[in-house]
Every structure is written in C-alpha cells, then in structure tokens.
C-alpha positions as CSV (number, residue, x, y, z in Angstrom):
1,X,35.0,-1.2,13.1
2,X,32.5,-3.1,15.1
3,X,28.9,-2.9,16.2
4,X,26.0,-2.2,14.0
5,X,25.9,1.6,14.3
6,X,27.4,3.3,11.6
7,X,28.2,7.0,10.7
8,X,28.4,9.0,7.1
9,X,29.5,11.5,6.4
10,X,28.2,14.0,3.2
11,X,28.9,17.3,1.9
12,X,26.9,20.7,3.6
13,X,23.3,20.2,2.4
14,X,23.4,16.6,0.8
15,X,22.3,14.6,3.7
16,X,20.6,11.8,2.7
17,X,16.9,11.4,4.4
18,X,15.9,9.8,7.6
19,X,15.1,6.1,6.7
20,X,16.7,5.9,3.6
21,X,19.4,2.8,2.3
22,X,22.9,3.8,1.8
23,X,25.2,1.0,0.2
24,X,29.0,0.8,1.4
25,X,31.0,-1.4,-0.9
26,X,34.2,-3.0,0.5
27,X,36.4,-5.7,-0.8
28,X,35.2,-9.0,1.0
29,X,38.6,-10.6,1.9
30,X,38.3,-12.9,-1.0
31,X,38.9,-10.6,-3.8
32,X,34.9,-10.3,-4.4
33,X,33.2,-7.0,-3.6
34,X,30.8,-7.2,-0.5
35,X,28.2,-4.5,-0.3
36,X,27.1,-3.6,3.5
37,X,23.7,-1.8,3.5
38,X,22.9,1.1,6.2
39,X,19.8,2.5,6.7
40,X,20.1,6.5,7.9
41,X,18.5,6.5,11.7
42,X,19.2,9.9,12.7
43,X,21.0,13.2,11.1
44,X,24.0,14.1,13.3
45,X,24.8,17.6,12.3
46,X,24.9,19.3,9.0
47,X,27.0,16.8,7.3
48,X,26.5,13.2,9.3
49,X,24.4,11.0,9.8
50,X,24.0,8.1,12.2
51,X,22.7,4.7,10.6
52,X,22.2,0.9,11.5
53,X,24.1,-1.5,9.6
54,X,21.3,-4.4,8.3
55,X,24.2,-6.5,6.9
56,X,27.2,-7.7,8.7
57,X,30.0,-5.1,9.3
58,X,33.3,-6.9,8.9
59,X,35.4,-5.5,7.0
60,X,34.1,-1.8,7.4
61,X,36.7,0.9,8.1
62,X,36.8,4.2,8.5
63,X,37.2,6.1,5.2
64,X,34.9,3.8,3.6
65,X,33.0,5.2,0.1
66,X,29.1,5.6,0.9
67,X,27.0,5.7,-1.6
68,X,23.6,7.2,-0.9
69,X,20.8,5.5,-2.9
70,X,17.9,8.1,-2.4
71,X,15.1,5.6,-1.5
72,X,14.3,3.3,1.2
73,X,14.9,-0.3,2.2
74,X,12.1,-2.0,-0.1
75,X,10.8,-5.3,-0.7
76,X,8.5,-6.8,-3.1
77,X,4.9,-7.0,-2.3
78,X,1.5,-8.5,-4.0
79,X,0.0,-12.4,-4.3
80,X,3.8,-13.7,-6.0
81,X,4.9,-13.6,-2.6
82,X,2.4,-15.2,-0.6
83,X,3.1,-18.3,0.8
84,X,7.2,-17.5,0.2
85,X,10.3,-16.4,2.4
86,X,12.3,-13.5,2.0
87,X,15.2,-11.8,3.8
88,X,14.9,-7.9,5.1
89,X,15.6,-6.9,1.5
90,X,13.4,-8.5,-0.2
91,X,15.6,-11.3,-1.3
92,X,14.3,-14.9,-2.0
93,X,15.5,-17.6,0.8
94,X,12.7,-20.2,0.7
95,X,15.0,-21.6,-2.7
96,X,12.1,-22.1,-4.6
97,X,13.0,-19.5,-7.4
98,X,12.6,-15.8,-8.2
99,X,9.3,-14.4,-6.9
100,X,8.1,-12.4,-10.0
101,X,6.5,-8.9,-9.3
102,X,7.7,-5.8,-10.1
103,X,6.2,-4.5,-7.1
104,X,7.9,-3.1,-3.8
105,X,6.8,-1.2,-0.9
106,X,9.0,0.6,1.8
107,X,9.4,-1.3,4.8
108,X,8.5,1.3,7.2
109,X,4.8,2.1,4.7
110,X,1.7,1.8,7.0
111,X,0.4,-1.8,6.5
112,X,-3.4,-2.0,5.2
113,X,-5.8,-2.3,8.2
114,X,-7.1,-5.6,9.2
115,X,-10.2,-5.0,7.8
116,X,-8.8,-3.9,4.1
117,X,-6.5,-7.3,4.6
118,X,-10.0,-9.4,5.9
119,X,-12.1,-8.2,2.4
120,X,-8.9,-8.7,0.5
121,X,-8.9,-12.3,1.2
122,X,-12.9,-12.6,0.7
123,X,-12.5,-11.0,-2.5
124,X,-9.6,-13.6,-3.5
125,X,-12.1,-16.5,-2.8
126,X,-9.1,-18.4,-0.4
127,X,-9.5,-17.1,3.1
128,X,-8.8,-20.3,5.0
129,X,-11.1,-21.4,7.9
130,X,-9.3,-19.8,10.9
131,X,-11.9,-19.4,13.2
132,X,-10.9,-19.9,17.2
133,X,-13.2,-22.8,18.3
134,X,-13.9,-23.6,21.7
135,X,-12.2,-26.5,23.9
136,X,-13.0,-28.5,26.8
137,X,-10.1,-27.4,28.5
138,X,-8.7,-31.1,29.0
139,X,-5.3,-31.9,28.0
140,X,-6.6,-36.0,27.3
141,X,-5.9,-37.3,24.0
C-alpha cells in the first residue's frame, strides 16, 4: 500500500464516526509492533469508510486488523503545556519530560475566541508586552 488515504472496512451498522482515530497495528519489520493511526474522513457506504493516515503507512496491507477506538485524535491541553512542543498526538518532542495534565481536547474542538484567550492571559498576570509599535520605515542600523 502507498499514499496516505486509507480504507476500513466494518460490519453493517458499526461504522465508526466521522473524525474519529482508528489504530492499525502491524509488525514493524523489526520484530516490534508499529501502530499506524487513521482518522475516519468520510463514510463510503454502509460498511467503509475512507480515512487519512497521520502516521507513516509502510508496512500497511490489505487485510490489515483495524481497531476502532471510539474517540477522536486528542491532545493534552491547560498551562503544563505552554511554552512546550508536541507532535499531532499530543506526544512530547521538545525532550524536556512528560507534560503533566490529565487534560485533552479534540483537535477539531472550536478554539476559545481571542477575546476569552486575551482575559485568560490578564487573569494569569503574564501577558507579555506584544504591542505592534511604530517604525521609521528605515532599514539603517
């Protein structure tokens, strides 16, 4: 298989909703498991859907088990990850250690409007000084 696109198929009436993870679990080549995670796009028909792969494909074939997890692609959310780096999934990459919440929010939820975000930071006491400011225009130094 190759490309990112990906189809499922389920029994008659267990499609899994629209923007929800399914995991594929295949053998990685090196005799460790390698999970490939698909979020559902589209439903097909009564029993497939249509998905995009967020994790590299190789290794996929046809006949592959797909296991249908019921909730959507989250990541963790609130002040422990301010500041840090994570991956699609919500996985730490900035190597500076576990980010601790419990916390996680669909990645497709509506983001708070700029004005909640603008009193959240007043409220905090660290909004940073981000005003535009005006310029001459010149490019001297």
């Amino acid at each position: 298989m190759r490309g990112s696109v990906v189809d499922a198929i389920f029994q008659e009436g267990r499609l899994p909703p629209v923007q929800t993870e399914l995991r594929v679990t295949i053998d990685g080549g090196d005799g460790n498991a390698r999970t490939i995670v698909v979020e559902v796009a589209v439903h097909v028909d009564e029993r497939r859907v249509r998905g995009v792969a967020l994790t590299a494909t190789g290794g996929l074939a046809r006949g592959a088990s797909v296991e249908a997890t019921g909730r959507p692609v989250a990541v963790p959310v609130g002040d422990a990850v301010l500041g840090r780096m994570f991956n699609v999934f919500g996985d730490v990459i900035d190597g500076a250690g576990a980010a601790t919440t419990s916390m996680r929010r669909s990645i497709h939820s509506v983001p708070p409007s700029l004005v909640a975000q603008g009193r959240a930071l007043e409220h905090r006491g660290d909004r940073s000084d981000t005003q535009a400011r005006p310029t001459s225009g010149s490019t001297n130094r």
